[in-house]
Steps between C-alpha positions, in 0.01 A plus 500: 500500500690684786385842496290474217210782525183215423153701447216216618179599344183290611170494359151373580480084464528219735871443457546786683564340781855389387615839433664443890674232452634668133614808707640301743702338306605769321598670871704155508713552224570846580281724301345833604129447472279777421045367475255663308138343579180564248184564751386164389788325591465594885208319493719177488787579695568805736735787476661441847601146421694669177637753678631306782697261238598761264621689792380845313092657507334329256345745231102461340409878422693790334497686832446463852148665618620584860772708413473552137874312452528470093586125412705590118450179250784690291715489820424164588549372160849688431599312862422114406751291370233293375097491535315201569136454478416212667233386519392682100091424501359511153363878580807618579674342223290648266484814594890515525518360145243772410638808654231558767628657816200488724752440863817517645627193345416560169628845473859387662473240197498796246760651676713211546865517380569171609457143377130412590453150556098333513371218652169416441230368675130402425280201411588303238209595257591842554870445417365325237355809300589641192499855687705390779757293248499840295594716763791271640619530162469875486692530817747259362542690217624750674781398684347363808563167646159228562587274791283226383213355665499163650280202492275365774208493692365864482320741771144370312575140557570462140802356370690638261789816428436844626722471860678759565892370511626379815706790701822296468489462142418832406820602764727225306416734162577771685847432586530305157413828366753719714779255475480421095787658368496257197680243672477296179639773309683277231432176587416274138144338693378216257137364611242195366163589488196312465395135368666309194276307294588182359340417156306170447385636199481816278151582724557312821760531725641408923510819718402642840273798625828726567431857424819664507396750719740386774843520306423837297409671875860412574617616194304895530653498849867382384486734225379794755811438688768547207502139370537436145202258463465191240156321549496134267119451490231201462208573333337786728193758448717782705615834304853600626403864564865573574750588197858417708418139518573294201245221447563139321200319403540117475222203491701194646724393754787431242459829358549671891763250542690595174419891619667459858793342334577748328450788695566370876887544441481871520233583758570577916116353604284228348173474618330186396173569554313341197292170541640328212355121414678240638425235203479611166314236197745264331391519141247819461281404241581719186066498424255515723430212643124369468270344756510113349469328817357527888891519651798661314869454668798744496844431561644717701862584592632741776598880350857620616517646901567834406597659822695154603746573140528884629635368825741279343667810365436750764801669619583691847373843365190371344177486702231288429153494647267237427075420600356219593106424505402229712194263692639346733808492715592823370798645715655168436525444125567904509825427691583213242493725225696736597808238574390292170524810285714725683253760550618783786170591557162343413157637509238229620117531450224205564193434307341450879504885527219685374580786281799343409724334176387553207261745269446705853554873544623386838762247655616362838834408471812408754886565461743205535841579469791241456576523918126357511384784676113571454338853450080462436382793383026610507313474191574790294459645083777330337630833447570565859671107499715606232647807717508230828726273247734809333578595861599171598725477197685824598496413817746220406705718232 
């Protein structure tokens, strides 16, 4: 981000007060920091503070009233690399999304050239409604980037999402942004997504609360960075929204098993991310079975390791990446994994954290790699994980 012209704009809610450490940071990494304040937003942090950090005035009206000095939005928006509002309140967001231009900020929004990046902040009832959703997706739909909101205890005392990113995520996205030059750019990525279900009957059948939501996350952000993308899927309730990534639907473990075989010879990255059922029925009844008794007993046999076959024929060139979900004594049966299933890197989450595993928007998640080193990374949208994860993964490309 050296040299990088980064437009800060701030507006009126509590998480205002991070905005220093953000430019900061930003002043860290090299980046010429320009602040635009709403009125509202001094009320939470001062102007001097700003200006000190960002080493430049910081600017809250279109012109100065002691000597008339004309602050241009057009100017200032031609001059940013990139504009981020940060913290985005819900009345800023929607009157961005609506084309109101009521201050300073707003009107260098309309006149920004630049990639506009938002990161929203508010209670979590509030981030919650239908307007609010609708205009995130407005400004979505046009090209602009939503820094997602975190979960956690919130200005009210409620719990709940609606905090505003933390400053050092929302500068990793940055750089991920500035420094994506499709560093996947044909790489064959094959991914497993979801649960398997294992039939005791035509009606019944052994699964797990896995959403999915997790492995396709990785695959968007794979695909966004030139991979070609193959996702082999349990039974989820997730709509692939995005047309380059080829989707397999299966319903057991043998059928992802049989899947992987056959396409894991050809790909760079395999990402086994799906929870797939370690035991499987013996003999699945062909009818459905009726209640005749108090107790009814299944036989059932382990279903084949999956990732464990890959890394029997993993080569030097492939790179395979594998999860682990754990209660207890978590780093250590991580670090087992990865030498049992020759995993280079694998992505550990615990059932202990709140927010995380599965059927959450969010996870908490740390890094192993195969040297045993550790990275632990906040509670964050899965979405944001899957970027933390893609970096790592070109990081050791």
């Amino acid at each position: 981000m050296k040299n990088k012209n980064i437009l800060v704009g701030i507006s009126g809610g509590i998480a205002a007060y991070k905005a220093a450490l953000f430019v900061r940071l930003l002043i860290k990494e090299g980046a010429n920091v320009q602040v635009i304040m709403t009125e509202f937003a001094k009320k939470f942090i001062g102007p001097l503070t700003l200006a000190t950090l960002s080493k430049n005035p910081v600017i809250t009206e279109f012109f100065n009233p002691e000597n008339g000095q004309w602050n241009s939005h057009v100017d200032i928006g031609i001059w940013a690399d990139a504009f981020v509002i940060a913290p985005a309140t819900a009345n800023t967001l929607g009157k961005a999304a609506n084309g109101i231009a009521d201050n300073l900020l707003l009107t260098t929004y309309l006149s920004a050239r630049c990639p506009v990046f938002w990161a929203p902040s508010m209670d979590l009832d509030m981030f919650k409604h239908p307007a609010v959703i609708a205009n995130i997706e407005k400004l979505k739909s046009r090209g602009n980037y939503i820094i997602d909101a975190e979960t956690g205890e919130l200005a009210s005392g409620l719990d709940g999402k609606g905090r505003m990113s933390e400053p050092e995520n929302i500068v990793q996205q940055l750089k991920f942004f500035f420094n994506s030059d499709k560093k996947l750019s044909g790489k064959n990525v094959l991914i497993t997504a979801g649960p398997t279900y294992e039939k005791i009957d035509p009606v019944r059948f052994i699964g797990n609360n896995s959403s999915g939501k997790m492995g396709f996350a990785i695959a968007d952000e794979m695909e966004k960075n030139g991979a070609n993308v193959t996702v082999i899927s349990g039974p989820v309730n997730i709509k692939c929204q995005n047309p380059n990534i080829k989707i397999i639907n299966i319903q057991t473990a043998n059928e992802m098993f049989e899947q992987t075989k056959l396409l894991y010879p050809n790909c760079d990255i395999a990402v086994f991310a799906a929870a797939v059922a370690d035991y499987t029925p013996e003999f699945p009844a062909e009818n459905k079975l009726k209640k005749h008794s108090d107790k009814i007993t299944l036989n059932l046999v382990p279903t084949v390791d999956i990732a464990k076959e890959a890394g029997k024929l993993k080569s030097q060139k492939q790179i395979n990446i594998g999860f682990a979900l754990e209660t207890e004594n978590e780093i250590f049966n991580a670090k087992e994994k990865i030498k049992n299933k020759n995993f280079d890197l694998i992505v550990l989450n615990s059932l202990n954290d709140k927010g995380a595993g599965f059927a959450h928007d969010t996870n908490k998640i740390s890094i192993i790699d195969k040297n045993n080193n550790v990275i632990n990374f906040e509670l964050k949208s899965k979405v944001d994980v899957a970027k933390d994860i893609c970096l790592k993964i070109i990081e050791i490309l």
